[in-house]
N, C-alpha and C positions, 0 to 999 in steps of 0.2 A: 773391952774395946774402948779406944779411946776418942773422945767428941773432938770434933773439930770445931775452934773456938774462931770467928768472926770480926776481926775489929774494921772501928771504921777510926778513917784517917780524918783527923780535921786541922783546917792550915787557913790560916791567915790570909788574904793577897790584898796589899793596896792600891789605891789608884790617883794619883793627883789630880784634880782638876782645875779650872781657869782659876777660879772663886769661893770661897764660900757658901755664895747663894749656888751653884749649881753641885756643890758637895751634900747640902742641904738637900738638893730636891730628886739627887741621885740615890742616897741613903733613905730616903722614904720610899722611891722607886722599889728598889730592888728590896724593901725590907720583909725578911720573912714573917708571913700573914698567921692568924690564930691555928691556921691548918696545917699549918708548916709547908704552905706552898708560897709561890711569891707571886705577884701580880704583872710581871711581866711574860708575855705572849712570842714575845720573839724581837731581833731587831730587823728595824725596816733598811737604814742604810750606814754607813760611817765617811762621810765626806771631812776631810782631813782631821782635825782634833775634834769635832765634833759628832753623837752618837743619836742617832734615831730610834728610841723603843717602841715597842708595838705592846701598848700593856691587853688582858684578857676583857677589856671591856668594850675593845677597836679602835681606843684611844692613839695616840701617837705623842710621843716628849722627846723632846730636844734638852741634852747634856751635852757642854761642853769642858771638853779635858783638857790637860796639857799641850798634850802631843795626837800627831797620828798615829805612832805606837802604842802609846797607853789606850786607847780608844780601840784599838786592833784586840789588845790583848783582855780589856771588858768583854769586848765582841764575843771574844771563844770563851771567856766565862758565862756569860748569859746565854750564850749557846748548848754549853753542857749541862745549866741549869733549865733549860727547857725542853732536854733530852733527858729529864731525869738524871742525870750520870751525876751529879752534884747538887746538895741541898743546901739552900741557903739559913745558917743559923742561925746570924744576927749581924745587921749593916751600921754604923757610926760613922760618924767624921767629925773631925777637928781642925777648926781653921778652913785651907783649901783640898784636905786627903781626907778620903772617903777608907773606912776598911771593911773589910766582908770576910766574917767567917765564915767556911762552908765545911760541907765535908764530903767523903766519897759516897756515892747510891752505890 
């Protein structure tokens, strides 16, 4: 009988943001913790380029992004990442683009 082997998918996504400093403080946000969980909780809102987190301590940060689309398309990453459905493996940025590996739960 033969085992059914498991892979997890792991993929890249970028995201631009306004600056630097909020690529910076986005990329420590979201960075995956010693536990391999990450420290955001949920997000609170997305008012146009701009993203509201909700980290696990009841905290609240404001990022801002490029666009209202790039801010939408965070939004449903951190969304599946605090549904489990995706774990965050490791966040860097360069300049004003933030990247996030994750991968599938």
């Amino acid at each position: 009988m033969e085992r059914l082997r498991l892979t997890t998918m792991t993929f890249s996504l970028k995201f631009q943001c306004e600056d630097k400093y909020e690529a910076e403080k986005l990329a420590s946000l979201i960075a995956a913790q010693k536990d391999n969980t990450s420290m955001v909780a949920g997000v609170a809102a997305v008012i146009n380029n701009e993203i509201v987190l909700i980290l696990k301590d009841k905290s609240s940060h404001s990022v801002l992004l490029k666009d209202n689309n790039t801010a939408l398309k965070l939004k449903y990453m951190i969304e599946e990442v605090v549904k489990e459905k995706k774990l965050v493996i490791e966040s860097k940025f360069e300049n004003y683009v933030i990247e996030v590996i994750v991968s599938e739960h």
